[in-house]
C-alpha positions as CSV (number, residue, x, y, z in Angstrom):
1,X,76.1,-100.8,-128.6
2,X,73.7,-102.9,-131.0
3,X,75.7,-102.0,-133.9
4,X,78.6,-103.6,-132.3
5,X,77.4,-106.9,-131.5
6,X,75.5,-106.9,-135.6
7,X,79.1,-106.1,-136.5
8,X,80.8,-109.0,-134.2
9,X,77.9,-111.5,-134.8
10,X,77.1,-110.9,-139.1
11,X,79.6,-108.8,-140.0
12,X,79.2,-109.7,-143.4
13,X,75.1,-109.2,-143.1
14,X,74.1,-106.3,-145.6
15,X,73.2,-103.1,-143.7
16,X,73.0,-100.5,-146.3
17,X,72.7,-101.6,-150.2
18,X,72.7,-98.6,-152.7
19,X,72.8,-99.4,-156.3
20,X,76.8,-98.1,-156.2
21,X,77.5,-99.3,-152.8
22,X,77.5,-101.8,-150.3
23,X,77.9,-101.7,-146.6
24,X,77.8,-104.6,-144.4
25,X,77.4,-104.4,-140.5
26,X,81.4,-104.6,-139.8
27,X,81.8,-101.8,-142.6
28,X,79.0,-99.7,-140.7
29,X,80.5,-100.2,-137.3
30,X,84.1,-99.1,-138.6
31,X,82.1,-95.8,-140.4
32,X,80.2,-95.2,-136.9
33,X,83.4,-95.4,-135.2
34,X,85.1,-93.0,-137.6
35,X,82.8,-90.5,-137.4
36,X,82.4,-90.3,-133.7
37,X,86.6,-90.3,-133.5
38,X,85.6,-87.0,-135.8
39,X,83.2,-85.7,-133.7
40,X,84.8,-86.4,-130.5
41,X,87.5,-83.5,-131.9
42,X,85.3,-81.3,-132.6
43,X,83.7,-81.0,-129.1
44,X,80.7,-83.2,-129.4
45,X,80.0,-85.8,-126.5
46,X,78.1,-85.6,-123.3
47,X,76.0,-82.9,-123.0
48,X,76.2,-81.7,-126.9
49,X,73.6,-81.6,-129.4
50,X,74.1,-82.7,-133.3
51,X,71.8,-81.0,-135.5
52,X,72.2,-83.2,-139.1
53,X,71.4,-81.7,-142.2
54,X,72.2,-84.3,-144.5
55,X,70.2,-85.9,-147.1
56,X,72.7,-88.9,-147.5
57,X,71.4,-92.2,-146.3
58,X,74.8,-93.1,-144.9
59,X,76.2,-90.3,-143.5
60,X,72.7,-89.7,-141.7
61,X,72.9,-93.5,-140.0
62,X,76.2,-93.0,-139.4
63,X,75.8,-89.9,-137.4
64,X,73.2,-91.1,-135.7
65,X,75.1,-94.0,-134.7
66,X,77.6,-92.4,-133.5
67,X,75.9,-89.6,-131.3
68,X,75.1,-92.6,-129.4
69,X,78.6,-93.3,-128.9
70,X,79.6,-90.4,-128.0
71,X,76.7,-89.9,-125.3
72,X,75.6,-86.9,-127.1
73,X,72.2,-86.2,-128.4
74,X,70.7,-85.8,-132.0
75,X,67.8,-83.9,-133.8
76,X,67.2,-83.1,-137.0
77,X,68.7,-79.5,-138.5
78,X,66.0,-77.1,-139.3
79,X,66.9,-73.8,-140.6
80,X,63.7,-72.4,-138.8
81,X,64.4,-73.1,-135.9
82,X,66.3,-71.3,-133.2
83,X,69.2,-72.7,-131.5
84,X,71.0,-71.7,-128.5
85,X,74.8,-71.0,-129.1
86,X,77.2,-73.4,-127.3
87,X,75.3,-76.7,-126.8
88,X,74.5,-77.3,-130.1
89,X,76.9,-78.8,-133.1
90,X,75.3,-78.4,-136.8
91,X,76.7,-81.1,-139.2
92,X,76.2,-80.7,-142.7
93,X,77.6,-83.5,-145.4
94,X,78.6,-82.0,-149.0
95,X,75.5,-82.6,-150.6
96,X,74.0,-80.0,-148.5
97,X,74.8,-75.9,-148.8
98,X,76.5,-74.2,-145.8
99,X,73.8,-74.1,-142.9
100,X,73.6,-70.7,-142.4
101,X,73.5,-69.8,-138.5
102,X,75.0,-66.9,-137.1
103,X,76.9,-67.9,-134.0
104,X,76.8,-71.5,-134.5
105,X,79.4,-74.2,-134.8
106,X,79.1,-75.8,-137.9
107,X,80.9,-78.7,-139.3
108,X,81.3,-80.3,-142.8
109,X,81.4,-83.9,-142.5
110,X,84.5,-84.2,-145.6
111,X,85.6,-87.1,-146.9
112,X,88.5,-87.6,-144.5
113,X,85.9,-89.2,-142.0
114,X,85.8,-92.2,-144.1
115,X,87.4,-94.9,-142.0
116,X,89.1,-95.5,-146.1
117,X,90.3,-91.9,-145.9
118,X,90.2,-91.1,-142.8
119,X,93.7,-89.7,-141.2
120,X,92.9,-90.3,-137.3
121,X,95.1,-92.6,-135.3
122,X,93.4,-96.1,-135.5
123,X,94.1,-96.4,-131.7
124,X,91.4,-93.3,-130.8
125,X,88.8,-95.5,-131.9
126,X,88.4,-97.2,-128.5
127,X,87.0,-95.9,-125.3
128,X,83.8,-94.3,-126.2
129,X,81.8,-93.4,-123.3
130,X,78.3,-93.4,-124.2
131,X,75.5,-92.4,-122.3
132,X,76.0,-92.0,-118.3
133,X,72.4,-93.7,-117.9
134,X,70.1,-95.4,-120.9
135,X,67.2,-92.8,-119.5
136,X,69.4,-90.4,-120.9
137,X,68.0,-88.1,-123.2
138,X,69.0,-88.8,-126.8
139,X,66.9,-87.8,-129.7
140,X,64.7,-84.6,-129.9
141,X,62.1,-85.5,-132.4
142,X,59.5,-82.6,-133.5
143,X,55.6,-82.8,-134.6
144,X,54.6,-82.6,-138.2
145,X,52.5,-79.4,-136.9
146,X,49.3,-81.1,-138.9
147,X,47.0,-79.0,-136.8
148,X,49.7,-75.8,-136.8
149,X,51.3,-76.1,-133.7
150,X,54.6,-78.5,-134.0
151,X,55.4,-79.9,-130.9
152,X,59.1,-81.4,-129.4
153,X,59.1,-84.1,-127.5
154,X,62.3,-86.3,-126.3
155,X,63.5,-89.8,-126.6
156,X,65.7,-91.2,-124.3
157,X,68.2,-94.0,-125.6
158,X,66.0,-96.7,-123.7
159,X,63.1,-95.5,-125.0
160,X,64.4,-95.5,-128.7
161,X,65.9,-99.5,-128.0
162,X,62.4,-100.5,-126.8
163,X,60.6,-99.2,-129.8
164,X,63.1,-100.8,-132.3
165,X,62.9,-104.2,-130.5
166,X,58.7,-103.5,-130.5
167,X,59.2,-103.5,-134.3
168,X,60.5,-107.0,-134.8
169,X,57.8,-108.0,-135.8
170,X,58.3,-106.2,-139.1
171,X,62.0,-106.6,-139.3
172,X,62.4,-109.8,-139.1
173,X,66.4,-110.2,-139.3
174,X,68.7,-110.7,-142.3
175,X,65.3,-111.5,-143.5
176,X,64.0,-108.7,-143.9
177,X,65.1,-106.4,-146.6
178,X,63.7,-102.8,-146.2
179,X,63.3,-99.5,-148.7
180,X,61.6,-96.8,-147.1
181,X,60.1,-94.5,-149.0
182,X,59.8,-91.6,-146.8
183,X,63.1,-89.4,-147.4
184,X,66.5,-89.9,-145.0
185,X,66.5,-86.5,-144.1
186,X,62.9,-87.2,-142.1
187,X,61.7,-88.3,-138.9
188,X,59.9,-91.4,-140.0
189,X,63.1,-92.8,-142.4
190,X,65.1,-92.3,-138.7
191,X,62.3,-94.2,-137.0
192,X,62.8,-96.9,-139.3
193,X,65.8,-97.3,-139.9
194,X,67.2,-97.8,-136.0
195,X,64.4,-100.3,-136.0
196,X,65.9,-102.1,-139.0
197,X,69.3,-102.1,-138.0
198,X,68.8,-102.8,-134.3
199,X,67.2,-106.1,-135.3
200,X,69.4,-106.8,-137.9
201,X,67.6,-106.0,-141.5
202,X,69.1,-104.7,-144.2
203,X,67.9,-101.5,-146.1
204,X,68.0,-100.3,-149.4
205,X,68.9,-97.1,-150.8
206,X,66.9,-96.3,-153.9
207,X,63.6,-96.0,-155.9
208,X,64.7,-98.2,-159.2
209,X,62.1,-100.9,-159.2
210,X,64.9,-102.9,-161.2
211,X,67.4,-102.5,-158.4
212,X,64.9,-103.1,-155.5
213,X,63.9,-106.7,-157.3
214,X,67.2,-107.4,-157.8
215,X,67.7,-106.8,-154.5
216,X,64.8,-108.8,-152.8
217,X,63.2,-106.0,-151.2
218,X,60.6,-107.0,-149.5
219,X,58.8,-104.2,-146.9
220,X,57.9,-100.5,-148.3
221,X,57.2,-98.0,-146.0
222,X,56.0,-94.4,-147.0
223,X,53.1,-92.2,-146.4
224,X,50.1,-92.9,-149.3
225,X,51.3,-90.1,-151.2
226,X,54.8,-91.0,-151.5
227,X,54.0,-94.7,-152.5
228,X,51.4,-93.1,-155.3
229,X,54.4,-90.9,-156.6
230,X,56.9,-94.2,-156.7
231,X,54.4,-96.2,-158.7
232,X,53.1,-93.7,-161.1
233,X,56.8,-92.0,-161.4
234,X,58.8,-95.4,-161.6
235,X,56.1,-97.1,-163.7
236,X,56.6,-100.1,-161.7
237,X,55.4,-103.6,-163.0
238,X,57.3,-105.6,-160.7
239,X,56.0,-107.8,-157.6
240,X,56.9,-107.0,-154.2
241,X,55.6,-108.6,-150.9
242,X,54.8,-105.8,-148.2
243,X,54.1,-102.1,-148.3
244,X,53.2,-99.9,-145.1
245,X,51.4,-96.2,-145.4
246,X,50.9,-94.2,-142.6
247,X,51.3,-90.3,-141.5
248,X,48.0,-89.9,-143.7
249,X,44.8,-90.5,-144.7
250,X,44.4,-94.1,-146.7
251,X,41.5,-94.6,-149.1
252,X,40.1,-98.0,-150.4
253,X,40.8,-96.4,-153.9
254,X,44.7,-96.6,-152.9
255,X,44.8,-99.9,-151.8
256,X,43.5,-100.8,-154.6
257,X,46.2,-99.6,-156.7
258,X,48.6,-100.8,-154.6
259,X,47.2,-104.5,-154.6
260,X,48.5,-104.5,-158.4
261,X,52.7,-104.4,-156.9
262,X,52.0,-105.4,-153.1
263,X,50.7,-109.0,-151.9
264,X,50.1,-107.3,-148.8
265,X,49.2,-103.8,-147.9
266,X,49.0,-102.3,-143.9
267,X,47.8,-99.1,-143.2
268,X,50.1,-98.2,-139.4
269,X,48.5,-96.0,-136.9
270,X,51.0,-94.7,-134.7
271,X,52.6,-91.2,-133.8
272,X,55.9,-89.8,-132.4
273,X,54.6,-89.9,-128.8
274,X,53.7,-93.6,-128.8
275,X,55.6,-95.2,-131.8
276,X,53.5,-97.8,-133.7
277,X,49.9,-98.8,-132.0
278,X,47.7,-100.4,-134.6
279,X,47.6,-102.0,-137.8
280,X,45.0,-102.3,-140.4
281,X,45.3,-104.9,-142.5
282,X,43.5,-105.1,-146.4
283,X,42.3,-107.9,-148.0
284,X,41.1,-107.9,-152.0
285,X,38.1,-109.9,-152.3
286,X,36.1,-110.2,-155.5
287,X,37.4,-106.3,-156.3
288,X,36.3,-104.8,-152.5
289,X,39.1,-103.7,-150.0
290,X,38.0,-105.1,-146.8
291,X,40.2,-104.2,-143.5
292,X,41.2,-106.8,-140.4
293,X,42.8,-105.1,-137.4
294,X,45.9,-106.3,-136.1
295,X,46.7,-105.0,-132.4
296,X,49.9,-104.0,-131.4
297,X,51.2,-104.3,-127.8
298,X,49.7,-101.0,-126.9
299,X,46.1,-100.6,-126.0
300,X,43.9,-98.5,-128.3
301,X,40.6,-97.0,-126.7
302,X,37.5,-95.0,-128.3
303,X,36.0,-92.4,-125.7
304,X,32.2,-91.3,-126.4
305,X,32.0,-87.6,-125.6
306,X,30.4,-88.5,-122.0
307,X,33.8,-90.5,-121.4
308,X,32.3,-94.1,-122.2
309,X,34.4,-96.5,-124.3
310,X,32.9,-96.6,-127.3
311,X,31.7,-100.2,-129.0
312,X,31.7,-101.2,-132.2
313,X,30.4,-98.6,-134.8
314,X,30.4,-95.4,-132.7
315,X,32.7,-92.9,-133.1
316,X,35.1,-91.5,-130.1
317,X,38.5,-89.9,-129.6
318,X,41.0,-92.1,-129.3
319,X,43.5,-92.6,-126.7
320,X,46.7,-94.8,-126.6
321,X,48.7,-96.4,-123.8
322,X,51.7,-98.4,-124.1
323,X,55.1,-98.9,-122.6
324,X,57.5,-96.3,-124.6
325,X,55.3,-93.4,-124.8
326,X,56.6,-90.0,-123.6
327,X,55.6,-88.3,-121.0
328,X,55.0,-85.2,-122.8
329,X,56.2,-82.0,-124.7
330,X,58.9,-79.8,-123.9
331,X,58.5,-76.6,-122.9
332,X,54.9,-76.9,-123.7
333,X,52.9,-77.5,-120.2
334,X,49.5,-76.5,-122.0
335,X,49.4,-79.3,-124.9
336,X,51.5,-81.5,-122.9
337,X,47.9,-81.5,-120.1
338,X,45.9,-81.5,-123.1
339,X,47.5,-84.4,-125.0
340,X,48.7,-86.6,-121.9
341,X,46.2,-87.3,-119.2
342,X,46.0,-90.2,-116.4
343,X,48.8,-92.4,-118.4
344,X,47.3,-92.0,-121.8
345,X,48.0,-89.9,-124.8
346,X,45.2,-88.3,-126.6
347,X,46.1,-88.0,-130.2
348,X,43.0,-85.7,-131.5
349,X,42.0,-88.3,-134.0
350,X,38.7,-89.2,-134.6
351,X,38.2,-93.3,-134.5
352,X,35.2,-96.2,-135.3
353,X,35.7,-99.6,-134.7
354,X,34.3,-101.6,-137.5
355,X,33.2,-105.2,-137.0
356,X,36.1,-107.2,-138.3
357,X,38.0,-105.2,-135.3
358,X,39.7,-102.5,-137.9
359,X,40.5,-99.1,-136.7
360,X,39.5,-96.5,-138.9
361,X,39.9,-92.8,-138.4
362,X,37.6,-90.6,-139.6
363,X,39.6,-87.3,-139.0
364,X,40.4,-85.0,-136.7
365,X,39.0,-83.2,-133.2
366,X,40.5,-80.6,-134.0
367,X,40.7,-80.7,-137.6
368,X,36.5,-81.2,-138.1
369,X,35.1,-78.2,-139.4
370,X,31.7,-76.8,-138.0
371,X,29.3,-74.7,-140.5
372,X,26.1,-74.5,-139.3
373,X,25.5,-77.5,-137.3
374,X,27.4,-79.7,-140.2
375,X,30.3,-81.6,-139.5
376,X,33.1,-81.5,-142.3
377,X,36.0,-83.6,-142.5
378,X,38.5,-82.2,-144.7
379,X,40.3,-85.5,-145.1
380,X,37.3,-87.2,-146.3
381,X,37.0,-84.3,-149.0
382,X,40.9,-84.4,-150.4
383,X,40.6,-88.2,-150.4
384,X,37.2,-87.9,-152.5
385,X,39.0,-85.3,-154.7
386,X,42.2,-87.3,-155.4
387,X,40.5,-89.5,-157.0
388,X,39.3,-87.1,-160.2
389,X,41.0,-87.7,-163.4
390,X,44.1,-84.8,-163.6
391,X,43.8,-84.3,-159.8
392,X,47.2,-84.8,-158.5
393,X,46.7,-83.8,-154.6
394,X,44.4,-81.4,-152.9
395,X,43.6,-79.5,-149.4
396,X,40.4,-78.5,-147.8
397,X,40.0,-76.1,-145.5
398,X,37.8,-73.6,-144.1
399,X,37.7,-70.3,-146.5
400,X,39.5,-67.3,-144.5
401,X,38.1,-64.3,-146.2
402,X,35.8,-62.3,-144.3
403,X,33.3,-60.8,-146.9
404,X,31.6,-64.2,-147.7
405,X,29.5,-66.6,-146.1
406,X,31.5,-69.6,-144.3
407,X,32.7,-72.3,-146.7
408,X,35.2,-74.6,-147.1
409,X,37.6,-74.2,-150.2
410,X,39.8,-76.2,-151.9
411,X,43.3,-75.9,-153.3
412,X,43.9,-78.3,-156.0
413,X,47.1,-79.4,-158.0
414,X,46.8,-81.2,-161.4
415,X,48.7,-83.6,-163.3
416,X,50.5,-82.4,-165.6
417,X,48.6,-81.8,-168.8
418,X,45.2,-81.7,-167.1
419,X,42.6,-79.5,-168.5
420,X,42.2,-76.5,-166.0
421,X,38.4,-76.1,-167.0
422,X,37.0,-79.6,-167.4
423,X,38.9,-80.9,-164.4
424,X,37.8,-78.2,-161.8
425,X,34.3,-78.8,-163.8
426,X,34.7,-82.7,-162.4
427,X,35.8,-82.0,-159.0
428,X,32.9,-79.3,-158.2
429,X,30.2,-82.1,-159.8
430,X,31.6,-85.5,-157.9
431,X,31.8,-83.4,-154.6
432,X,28.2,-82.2,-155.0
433,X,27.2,-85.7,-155.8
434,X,28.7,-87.2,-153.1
435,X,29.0,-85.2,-150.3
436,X,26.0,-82.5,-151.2
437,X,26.2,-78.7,-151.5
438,X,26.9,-77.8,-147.7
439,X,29.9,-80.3,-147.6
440,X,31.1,-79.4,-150.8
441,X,33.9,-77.0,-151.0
442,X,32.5,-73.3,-152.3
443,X,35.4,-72.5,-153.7
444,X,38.5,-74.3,-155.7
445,X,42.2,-72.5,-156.7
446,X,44.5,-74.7,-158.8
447,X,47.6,-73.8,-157.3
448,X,51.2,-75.3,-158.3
449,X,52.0,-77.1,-155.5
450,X,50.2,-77.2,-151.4
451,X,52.3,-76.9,-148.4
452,X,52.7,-80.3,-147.0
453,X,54.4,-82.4,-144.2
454,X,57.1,-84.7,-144.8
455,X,54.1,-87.4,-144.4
456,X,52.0,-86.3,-147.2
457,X,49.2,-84.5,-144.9
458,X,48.4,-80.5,-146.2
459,X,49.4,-78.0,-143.8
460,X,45.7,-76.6,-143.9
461,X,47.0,-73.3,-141.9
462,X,49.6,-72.4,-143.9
463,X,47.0,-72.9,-147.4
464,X,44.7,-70.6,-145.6
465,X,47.2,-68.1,-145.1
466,X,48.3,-68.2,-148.7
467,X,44.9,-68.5,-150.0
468,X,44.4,-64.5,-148.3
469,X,46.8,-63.6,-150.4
470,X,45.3,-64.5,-153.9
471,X,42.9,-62.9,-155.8
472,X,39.3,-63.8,-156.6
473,X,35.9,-63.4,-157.9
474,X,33.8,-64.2,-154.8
């Protein structure tokens, strides 16, 4: 176990700084330990499935640590979702109410599992089994459902080591001192965060800019939204090296607000079926954002619609291939053939290559919306939106009522103390302006908040569905 040999090598290496705690790797070993002692007693090992519902850092590492100990596997709780009775554990720390599940084991992880508290014999702490074979599967991971259809796939433990070790790049060791942004009850903290600790970073538990200085923090990671919130909420002033987005859309406009904290901003393309496959880097010069791509060790390809590979300045589908992708999605054979095909994986994004050998996408296959021979991208839109004075986020999507012509609409959701009237006003003129009538959405709510994944991207079904539901003068 990784873990084991941090723990043996830099024991005294931070792991897990919060402002009210610190863990080193020897302290996170002896937690990982405890808790798997814990959940060897209540039934979980080989075969067994922990569903977390936690939304504290540590406990959430230290589960997921210990799964691996224990050979058993690990996903994510969702109260959606359907479980079968039996092979699956839930685990639930106190800051979380009761899952409720009717026939399901669930288990509180107390404060007795606290190697400080804890009242299991020292001794039970050796002979973990592990996994019977590294192909093993380990950790279910699930789609954001961007395009309404969320997707599971399956990593095995290999698969999982190989991505973290891919990422060293980023971690770089007790060097590296990492605050993710994106919450530790998501997949992309998880993702992360086994990177970070398998090469041997430390992260940091918070969103005080204070603390994080203090601290040395010096790589961000979060969706664009996210790091918007943290530097508009937090007011920050202070300097910090490194920030990554990904999981959405990134504007020009954003990087540019991010060049006044960050001395470096990277927009990631990646996915759960490949891990991390490009990198965009920006550059300020003389007040322009201007991209450099940055290839990863997986190969990126543009196809034309006639199945050419595109050149630089056309625009194709892209396709990844690398060494840790999965193989497809489970119990799923009809996206799996549509989305895996001849060793590649066909994300449904829409790609250019520009001439400085950036990647930029430019939306979706299946996202692009169609009226009358006119290609819309509702990405483009929300991004143009967002940047209207009081315009806090914003979704596009095509209007679902059936007694009007077919138009896109908008959902908006201002800042707080935003004018309703002169703010809507701006959004309908600079979309006009910019994008023309046809493009333009034909109709806007101002709604209090849009349905969004964990990465920051609307869940454009789901605002159609509600937008049926609200009345309107058409």
């Amino acid at each position: 176990m990784i873990i084991a040999t941090r723990a043996s090598a830099h024991g005294e290496r931070d792991a897990i700084v919060a402002e009210d705690i610190r863990i080193n790797y020897r302290k996170l070993w002896q937690i990982a330990q405890a808790f798997a002692v814990n959940m060897r007693q209540h039934g979980i090992r080989s075969g067994v499935t922990v569903a977390l519902d936690s939304h504290d850092m540590i406990a959430s590492v230290g589960v997921m640590i210990a799964t691996a100990l224990l050979g058993a596997s690990f996903v994510l709780y969702n109260q959606k979702a359907i479980y079968e009775p039996g092979s699956i554990v839930i685990l639930y720390s106190p800051d979380r109410p009761t899952p409720v599940a009717e026939g399901m084991r669930i288990v509180l992880i107390s404060a007795d599992w606290s190697p400080r508290n804890s009242v299991v014999d020292p001794s039970a702490i050796h002979g973990f089994s592990g996994p019977d074979r590294s192909e093993a599967s380990w950790w279910t991971m699930h789609t954001s459902g961007t395009t309404g259809h969320p997707k599971a796939l399956v990593l095995s433990y290999q698969v999982a080591f190989d991505r973290s070790i891919a990422a060293q790049k980023d971690f770089l060791g007790e060097a590296t001192r990492f605050c993710p942004l994106f919450p530790c009850y998501t997949r992309p903290f998880f993702v992360r965060a086994m990177a970070a600790l398998v090469n041997g970073s430390t992260i940091l538990d918070g969103r005080d800019p204070a603390f994080l200085s203090a601290e040395g923090a010096n790589l961000f990671c979060g969706s664009p939204r996210q790091v918007h919130e943290w530097l508009t909420q937090w007011r920050v002033r202070q300097r910090f090296l490194r920030v990554q987005v990904s999981g959405a859309p990134f504007s020009d406009e954003a990087a540019l607000e991010m060049f006044g904290i960050f001395d470096i901003v990277e927009d990631v393309y990646g996915s759960s079926e490949t891990n991390k496959s490009f990198v965009n880097r920006r550059i300020q010069r003389e007040g322009r954002v201007e991209r450099i791509g940055f290839p990863q060790d997986s190969l990126v390809e543009l196809l034309s619609v006639d199945g050419r590979v595109c050149s630089v300045g056309e625009v194709g589908e892209v396709r990844v291939r690398n060494g840790y992708m999965v193989d497809g999605y489970v119990d799923d054979p009809v996206s799996t053939a549509r989305a895996f095909r001849e060793g590649w994986f066909y994300p449904g994004d829409l790609g250019r290559w520009e001439a400085d050998g950036a990647l930029r996408i430019i939306g979706r296959v299946d996202q692009i919306i169609n009226l009358d021979g006119t290609k819309i991208d509702p990405a483009e839109i929300e991004q143009l939106l967002q940047t209207v004075d009081g315009v806090h986020s914003a979704a596009v999507f095509l209007d679902p009522s059936e007694n009007v012509a077919e138009r896109t609409m908008a959902f908006l959701v201002l800042d707080k103390g935003a004018d309703v009237v002169s703010t809507v006003q701006a959004a309908i003129d600079l979309s006009e302006k910019k994008i023309g009538s046809v493009k333009a959405p034909g109709y806007f709510f101002v709604v209090p908040d849009i349905p969004m994944t964990h990465d920051g991207v609307p869940r454009r079904g789901e605002c159609a569905r509600i937008a049926r539901t609200l009345p309107r003068n058409v």
